[in-house]
C-alpha positions in Angstrom: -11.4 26.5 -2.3 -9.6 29.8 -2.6 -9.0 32.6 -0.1 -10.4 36.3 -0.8 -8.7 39.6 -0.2 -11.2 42.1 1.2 -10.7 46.0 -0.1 -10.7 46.6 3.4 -7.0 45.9 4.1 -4.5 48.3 3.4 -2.5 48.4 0.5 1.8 47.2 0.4 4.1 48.3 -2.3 6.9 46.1 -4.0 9.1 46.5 -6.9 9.9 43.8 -9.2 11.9 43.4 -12.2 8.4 43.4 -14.4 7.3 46.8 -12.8 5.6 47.8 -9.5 3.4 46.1 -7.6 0.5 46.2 -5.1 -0.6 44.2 -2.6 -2.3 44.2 1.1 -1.8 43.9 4.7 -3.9 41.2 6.2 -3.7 40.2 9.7 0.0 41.9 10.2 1.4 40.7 7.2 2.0 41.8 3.7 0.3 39.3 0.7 1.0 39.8 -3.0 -1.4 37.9 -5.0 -1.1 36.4 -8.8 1.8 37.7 -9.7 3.5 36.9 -13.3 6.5 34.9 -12.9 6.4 34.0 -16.8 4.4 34.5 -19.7 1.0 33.2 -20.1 1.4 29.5 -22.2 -0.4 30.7 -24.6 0.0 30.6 -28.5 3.0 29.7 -29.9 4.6 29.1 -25.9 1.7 26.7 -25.0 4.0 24.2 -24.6 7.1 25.6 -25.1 9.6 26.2 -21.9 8.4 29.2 -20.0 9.2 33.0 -21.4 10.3 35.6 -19.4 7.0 37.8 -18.1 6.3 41.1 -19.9 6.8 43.9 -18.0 4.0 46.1 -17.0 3.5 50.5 -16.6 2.5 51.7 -13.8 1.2 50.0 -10.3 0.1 46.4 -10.8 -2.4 45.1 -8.3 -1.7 41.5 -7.0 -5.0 41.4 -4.7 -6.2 38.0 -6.0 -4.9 34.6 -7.1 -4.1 34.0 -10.5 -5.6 31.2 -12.6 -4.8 27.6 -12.1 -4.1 25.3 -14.8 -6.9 22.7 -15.7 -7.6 20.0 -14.1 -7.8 16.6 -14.4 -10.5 15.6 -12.3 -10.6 11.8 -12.9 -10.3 11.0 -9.4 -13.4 13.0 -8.8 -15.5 11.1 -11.4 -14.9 8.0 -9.6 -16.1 9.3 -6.2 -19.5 10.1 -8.2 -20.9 13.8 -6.3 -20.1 17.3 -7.8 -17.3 18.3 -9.8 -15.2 21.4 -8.9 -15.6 24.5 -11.4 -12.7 24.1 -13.9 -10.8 27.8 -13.6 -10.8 30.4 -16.7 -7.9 32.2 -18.0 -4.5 31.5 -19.4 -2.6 33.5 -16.3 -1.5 29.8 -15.0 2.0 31.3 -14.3 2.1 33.3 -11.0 3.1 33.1 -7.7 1.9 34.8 -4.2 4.2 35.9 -1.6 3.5 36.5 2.3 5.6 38.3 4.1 6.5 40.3 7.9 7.1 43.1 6.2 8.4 44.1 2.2 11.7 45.2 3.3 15.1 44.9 1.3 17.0 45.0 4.4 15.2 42.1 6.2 16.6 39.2 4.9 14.7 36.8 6.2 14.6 33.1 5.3 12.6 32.1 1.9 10.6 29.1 2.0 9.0 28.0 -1.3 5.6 25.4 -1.8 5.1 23.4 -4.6 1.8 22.2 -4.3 0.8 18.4 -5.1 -2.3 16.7 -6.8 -0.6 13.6 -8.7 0.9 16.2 -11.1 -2.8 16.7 -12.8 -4.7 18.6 -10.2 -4.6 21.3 -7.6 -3.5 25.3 -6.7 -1.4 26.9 -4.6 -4.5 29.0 -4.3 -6.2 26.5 -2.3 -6.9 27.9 1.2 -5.3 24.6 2.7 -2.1 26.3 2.1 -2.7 29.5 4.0 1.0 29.8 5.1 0.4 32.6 7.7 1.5 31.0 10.7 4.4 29.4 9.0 5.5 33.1 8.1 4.7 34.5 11.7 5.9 31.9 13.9 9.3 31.6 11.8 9.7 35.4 11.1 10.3 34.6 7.6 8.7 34.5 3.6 6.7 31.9 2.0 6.5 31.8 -1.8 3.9 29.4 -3.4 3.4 29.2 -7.4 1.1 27.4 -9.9 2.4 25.3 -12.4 1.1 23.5 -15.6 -0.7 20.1 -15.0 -1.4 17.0 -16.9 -1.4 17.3 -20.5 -0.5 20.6 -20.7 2.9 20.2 -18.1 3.7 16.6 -18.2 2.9 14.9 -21.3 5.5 14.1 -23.8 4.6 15.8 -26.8 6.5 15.9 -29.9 7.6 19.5 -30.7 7.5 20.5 -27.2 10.4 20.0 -24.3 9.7 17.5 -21.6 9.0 18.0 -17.5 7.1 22.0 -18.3 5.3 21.8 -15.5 9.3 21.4 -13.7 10.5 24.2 -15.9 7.7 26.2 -14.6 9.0 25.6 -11.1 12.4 26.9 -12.1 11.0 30.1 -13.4 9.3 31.0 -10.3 12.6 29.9 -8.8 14.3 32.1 -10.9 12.1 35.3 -10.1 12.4 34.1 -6.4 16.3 34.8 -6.8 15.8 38.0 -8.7 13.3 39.6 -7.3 12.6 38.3 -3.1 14.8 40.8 -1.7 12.4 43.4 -2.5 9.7 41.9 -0.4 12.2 41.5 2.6 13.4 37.8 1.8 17.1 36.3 1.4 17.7 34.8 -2.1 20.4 32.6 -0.6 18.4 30.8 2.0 15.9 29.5 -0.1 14.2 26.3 1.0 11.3 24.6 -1.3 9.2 22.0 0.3 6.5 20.5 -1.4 4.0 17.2 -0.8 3.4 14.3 -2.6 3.6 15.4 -6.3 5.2 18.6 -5.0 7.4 16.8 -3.1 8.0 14.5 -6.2 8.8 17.9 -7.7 11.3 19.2 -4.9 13.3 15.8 -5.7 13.0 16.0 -9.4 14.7 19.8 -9.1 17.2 18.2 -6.6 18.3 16.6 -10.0 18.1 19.0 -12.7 21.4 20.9 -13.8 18.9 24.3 -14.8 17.7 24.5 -11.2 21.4 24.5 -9.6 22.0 27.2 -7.0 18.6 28.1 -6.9 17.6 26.7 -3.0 19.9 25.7 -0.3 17.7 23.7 1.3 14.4 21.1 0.5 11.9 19.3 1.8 9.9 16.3 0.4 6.4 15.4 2.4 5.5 11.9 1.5 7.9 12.2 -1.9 7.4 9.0 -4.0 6.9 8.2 -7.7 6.3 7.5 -10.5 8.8 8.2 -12.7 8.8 8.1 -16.0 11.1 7.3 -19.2 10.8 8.8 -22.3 9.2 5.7 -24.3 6.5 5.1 -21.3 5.1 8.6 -21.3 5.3 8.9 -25.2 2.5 6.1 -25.3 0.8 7.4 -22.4 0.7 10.2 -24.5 0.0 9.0 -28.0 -3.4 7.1 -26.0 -4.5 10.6 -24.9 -4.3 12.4 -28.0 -6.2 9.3 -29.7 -9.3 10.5 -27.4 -9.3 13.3 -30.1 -8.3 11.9 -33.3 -4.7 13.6 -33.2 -1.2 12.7 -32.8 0.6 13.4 -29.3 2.8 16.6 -31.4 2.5 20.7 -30.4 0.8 21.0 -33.8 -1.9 18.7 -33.5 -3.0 19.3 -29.7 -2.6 23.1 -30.0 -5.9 22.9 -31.9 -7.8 21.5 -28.3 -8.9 23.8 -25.9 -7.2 23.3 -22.6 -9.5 22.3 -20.5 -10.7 19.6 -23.2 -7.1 18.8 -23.4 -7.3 17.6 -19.5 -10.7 15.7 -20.1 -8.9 13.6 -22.7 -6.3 12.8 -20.3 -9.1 11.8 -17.6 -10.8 9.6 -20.8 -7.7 8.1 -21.1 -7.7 6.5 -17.6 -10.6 4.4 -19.1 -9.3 0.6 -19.7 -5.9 1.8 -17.7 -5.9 -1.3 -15.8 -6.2 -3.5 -18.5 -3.1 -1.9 -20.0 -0.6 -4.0 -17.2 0.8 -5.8 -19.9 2.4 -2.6 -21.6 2.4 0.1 -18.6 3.2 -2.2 -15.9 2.9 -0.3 -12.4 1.8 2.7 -14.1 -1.3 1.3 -15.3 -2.1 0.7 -11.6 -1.7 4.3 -10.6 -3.9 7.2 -9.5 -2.3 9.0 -12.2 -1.1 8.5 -15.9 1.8 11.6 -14.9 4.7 12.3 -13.6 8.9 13.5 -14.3 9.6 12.2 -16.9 13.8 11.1 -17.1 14.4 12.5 -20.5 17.6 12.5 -20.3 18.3 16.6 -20.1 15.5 18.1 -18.5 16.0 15.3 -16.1 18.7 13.7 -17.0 18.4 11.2 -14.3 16.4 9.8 -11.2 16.7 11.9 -8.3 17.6 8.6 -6.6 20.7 8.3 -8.8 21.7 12.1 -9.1 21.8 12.4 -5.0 23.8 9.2 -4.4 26.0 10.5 -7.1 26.6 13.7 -5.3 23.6 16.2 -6.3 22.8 16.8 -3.3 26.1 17.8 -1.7 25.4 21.3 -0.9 22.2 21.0 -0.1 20.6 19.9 3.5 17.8 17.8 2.5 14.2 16.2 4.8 12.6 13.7 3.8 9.6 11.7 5.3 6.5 10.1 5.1 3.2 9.2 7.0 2.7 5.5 8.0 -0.8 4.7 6.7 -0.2 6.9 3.3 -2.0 4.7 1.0 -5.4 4.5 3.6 -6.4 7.6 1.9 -7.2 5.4 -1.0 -9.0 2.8 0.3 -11.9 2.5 -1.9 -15.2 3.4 -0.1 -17.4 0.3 -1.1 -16.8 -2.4 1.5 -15.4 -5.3 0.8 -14.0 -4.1 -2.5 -10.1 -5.4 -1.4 -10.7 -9.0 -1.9 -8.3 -11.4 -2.0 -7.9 -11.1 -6.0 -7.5 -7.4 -6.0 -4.7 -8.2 -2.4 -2.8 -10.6 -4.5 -3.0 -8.1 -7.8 -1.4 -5.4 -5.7 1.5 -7.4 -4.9 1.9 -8.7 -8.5 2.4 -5.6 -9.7 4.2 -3.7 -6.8 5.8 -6.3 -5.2 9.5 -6.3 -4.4 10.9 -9.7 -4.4 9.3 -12.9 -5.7 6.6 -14.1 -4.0 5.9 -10.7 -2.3 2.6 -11.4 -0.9 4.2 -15.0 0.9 7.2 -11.9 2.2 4.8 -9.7 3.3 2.4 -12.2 5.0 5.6 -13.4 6.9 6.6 -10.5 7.6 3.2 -9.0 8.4 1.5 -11.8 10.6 -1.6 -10.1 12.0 -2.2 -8.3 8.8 -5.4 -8.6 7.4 -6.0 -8.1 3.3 -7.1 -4.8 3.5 -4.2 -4.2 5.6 -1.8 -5.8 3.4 -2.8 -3.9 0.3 -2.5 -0.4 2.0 1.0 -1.6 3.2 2.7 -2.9 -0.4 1.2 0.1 -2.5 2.1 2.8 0.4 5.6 1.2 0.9 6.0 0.9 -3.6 4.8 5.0 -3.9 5.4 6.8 -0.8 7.4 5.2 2.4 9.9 3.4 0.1 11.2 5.9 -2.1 11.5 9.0 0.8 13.5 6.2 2.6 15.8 5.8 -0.3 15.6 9.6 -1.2 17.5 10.2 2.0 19.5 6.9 2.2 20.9 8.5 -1.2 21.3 12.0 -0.3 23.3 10.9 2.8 25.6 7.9 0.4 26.1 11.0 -2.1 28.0 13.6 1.0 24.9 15.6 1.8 22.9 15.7 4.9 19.8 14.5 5.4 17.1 14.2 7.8 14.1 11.6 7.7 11.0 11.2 9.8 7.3 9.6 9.6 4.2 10.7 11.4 2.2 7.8 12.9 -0.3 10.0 14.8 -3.7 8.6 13.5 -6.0 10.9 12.6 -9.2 10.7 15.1 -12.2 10.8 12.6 -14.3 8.3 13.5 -16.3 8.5 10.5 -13.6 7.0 8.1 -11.1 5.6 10.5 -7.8 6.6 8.2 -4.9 6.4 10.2 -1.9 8.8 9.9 -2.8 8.6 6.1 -1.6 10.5 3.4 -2.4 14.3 3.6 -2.0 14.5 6.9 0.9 16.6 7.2 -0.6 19.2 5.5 -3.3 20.4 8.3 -0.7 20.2 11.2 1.9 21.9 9.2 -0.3 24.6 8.1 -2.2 24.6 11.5 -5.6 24.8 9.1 -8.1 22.1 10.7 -11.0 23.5 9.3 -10.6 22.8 5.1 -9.4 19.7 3.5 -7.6 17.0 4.8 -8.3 19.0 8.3 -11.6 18.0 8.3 -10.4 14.5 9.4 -8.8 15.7 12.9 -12.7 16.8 13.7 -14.1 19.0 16.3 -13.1 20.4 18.1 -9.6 20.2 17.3 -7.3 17.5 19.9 -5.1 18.9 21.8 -2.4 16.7 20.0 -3.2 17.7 16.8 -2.4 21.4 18.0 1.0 20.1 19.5 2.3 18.2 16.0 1.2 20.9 14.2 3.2 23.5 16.5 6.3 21.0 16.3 6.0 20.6 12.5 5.8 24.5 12.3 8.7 24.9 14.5 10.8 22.0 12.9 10.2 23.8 9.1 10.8 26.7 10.1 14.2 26.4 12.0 15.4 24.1 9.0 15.1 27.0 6.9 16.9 29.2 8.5 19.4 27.1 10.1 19.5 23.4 8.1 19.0 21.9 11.7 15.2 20.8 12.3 15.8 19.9 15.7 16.7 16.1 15.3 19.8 14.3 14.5 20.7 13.4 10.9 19.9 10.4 8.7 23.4 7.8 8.6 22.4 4.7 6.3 23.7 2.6 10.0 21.7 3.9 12.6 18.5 5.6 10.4 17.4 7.7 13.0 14.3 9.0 12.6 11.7 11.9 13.8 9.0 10.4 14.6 5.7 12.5 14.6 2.9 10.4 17.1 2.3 11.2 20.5 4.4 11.7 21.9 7.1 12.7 19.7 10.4 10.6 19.9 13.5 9.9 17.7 14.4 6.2 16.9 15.5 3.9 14.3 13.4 3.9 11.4 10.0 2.5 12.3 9.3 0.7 8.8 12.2 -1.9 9.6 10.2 -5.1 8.2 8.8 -3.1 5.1 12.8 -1.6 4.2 14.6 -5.4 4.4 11.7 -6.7 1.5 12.8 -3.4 -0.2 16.5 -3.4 0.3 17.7 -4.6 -3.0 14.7 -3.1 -5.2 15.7 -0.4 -7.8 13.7 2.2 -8.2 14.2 3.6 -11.8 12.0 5.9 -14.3 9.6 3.2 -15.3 10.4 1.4 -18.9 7.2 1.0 -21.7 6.4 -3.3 -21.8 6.4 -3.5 -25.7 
């Protein structure tokens, strides 16, 4: 769902290094629409690294979103119902600005979303990420972009460099730097934040030498995995270019339309499971993408380059929900058996025997319990745990938290489930994942969200969210229920049957 712009608002001026701009006052603030960070992948850069943006005479208008990249709506097949309209257009690479006022004088803080969607799907244009009370409430600017997606950003293609959907994100971090003055922003107090694959995508910058200096600050929402080396995603990728005859190379899938492009990545989903053998935990995943540790791009895991040091001059949160995986539970009842419990654990389990651990460890659990707990600790809880246990070994300074709060629906009783940040830290309770705090809104839904708001927004400007920082002794930790409280980490049981598991780009089972 995208927000419109009514005529009816008055226009704002900016001036960018691509020419003049246009864009309107809404609701006391100043939003610029669509605007070109880089050149439409198009041609010959289809999948080459991003290109500067031409520059443009005279007054652009950036009244409306540009165009999102296709979409890989697998996910959406399986729930059976309507598909969302894939998007037309090549404009994928633009960004939208909100701010108090377009002032070069202001200086205000910069705050920068990278949007998730398992690295396949979903828009900064999506009216879930409305950032208007963020930008009032903390006096400051929010940036979000579009990236490329699925095929088109992540696969690895021969011909083409890896992670473009990354070096998309450096681009619009790059005009950020150049060009957020004008619109009354400070290009050093930059601070990108990002869930789930954008959160995935704030660590995987953490680590990449061509996106040095460009933030001070970051915060990962539920960051997790996979990630992927080069010899897993180049048979990923040689499977999805089968769909259509051709070999996974620039040549051969610049000949496929886009969005056919995407639907032979959702094709290619077909069997995944039965792939274990040479995928491993991959072929047990929402999504067949992800960063991809190529070595330069990404020359390592983000795990690796913060406890090496990556992270030294940057303050870093990182957190998590505590039912993340509920939002996955499949609908039909009954459908976590004990067979699919103990094939959850054989593929994401930590130790030997991780189903005996867990049921130790997890006494009153039942099955369905027990799988939402290994394959939420394996891609969510577990690795923002690390992320900051490894920003804080590596000299920088971290903060963690979790949000328990459960959400209220009693429709689908989902817990504090993955997603659920998003509506309290937006404050939009109406669209998406808000739809689960029903109506009307609880009175403790409208306090998180306030606290999130306020936590964000004073990290930004100050690298302080209001709670002490993460030591690997003590692991304090925000915790986000009701009422809010700091304490050692709540997930104690989950991190000792995770304390010695690497987590490492994931290798190809030839």
């Amino acid at each position: 769902m995208t927000a419109e712009v009514s005529e009816q608002f008055p226009v704002a001026e900016a001036h960018t290094t691509t020419g003049r701009i246009q864009g309107r006052w809404k609701n006391g603030l100043a939003v610029f629409r669509g605007i070109p960070f880089a050149a439409p992948p198009v041609g010959e850069a289809r999948f080459a690294a991003p290109r500067r943006a031409p520059r443009w005479d005279g007054v652009r208008e950036a009244f409306t979103f540009g165009t999102c990249a296709p979409q890989d709506y697998a996910v959406f097949r399986d729930q059976g119902g309507p598909l969302p309209p894939q998007s037309t257009g090549a404009d994928w690479l633009t960004l939208n600005v909100w701010t108090p006022a377009p002032d070069s004088a202001a200086l205000r803080p910069v705050m920068v979303w990278i949007h998730g969607g398992a690295y396949k799907l979903g828009s900064s244009n999506d009216s879930a990420y409305d950032p208007q009370q963020i930008v009032r409430e903390g006096e400051l600017v929010v940036v979000s972009c579009n990236y490329r997606l699925g095929v088109e950003g992540f696969a690895a293609i021969e011909g083409a460099p890896a992670n473009r959907g990354l070096l998309d994100q450096v681009a619009a971090l790059e005009w950020v730097r150049e060009n957020i003055a004008e619109f009354g922003g400070d290009p050093d107090q930059v601070t990108v934040f990002g869930e789930s694959a954008g959160a995935g995508s704030v660590a995987a910058l953490l680590a990449m030498p061509s996106a040095a200096g460009l933030f001070r600050r970051a915060v990962a929402q539920s960051f997790g995995g996979p990630f992927l080396s080069p010899e897993l995603a180049a048979d990923v990728a040689t499977v999805i270019a089968a769909r259509r005859g051709l070999r996974p190379s620039a040549a051969d899938l610049s000949t496929v339309e886009p969005v056919d492009l995407a639907l032979a990545g959702e094709e290619a989903t077909v069997g995944q499971r039965e792939r274990v053998d040479r995928w491993g935990q991959l072929a047990d995943h929402p999504s067949l993408f992800g960063p991809v540790v190529d070595g330069d791009v990404l020359p390592t895991t983000p795990w690796q380059a913060l406890a090496a040091g990556a992270g030294c001059g940057i303050e870093l949160i990182a957190g998590h929900t505590r039912d993340e995986y509920r939002l996955f539970l499949p609908p039909r009842p009954g459908a976590i058996d004990a067979q699919e419990v103990s094939r959850a654990f054989a593929v994401h389990g930590p130790v030997p025997d991780a189903e005996a651990a867990y049921r130790a460890a997890f006494p009153n659990a039942s099955a369905e319990q027990l799988w939402v707990l290994v394959r939420s600790d394996w891609l969510f809880r577990m690795p923002s745990l690390r992320l900051a246990e490894s920003q804080a070994l590596g000299g920088g300074q971290a903060y963690l938290y979790e949000l328990t709060w459960p959400a209220p629906s009693a429709a689908t009783p989902f817990g504090a489930c993955h997603g659920l940040d998003l509506p309290l830290l937006f404050g939009d309770f109406t669209t998406g994942f808000g739809q689960m705090l029903g109506t009307p809104t609880p009175a403790e839904a409208l306090e998180l969200s306030a606290r999130f708001r306020t936590a964000w927004t004073a990290f930004a400007a100050t690298g302080d969210p209001g709670w002490p920082a993460f030591d690997p002794e003590h692991r304090l930790t925000q915790v986000f229920g009701a009422p809010p409280t700091v304490a050692a980490y709540p997930e104690e049981n989950a991190r000792r049957l995770w304390q010695d598991y690497e987590f490492r780009a994931l290798p190809l089972r030839a």
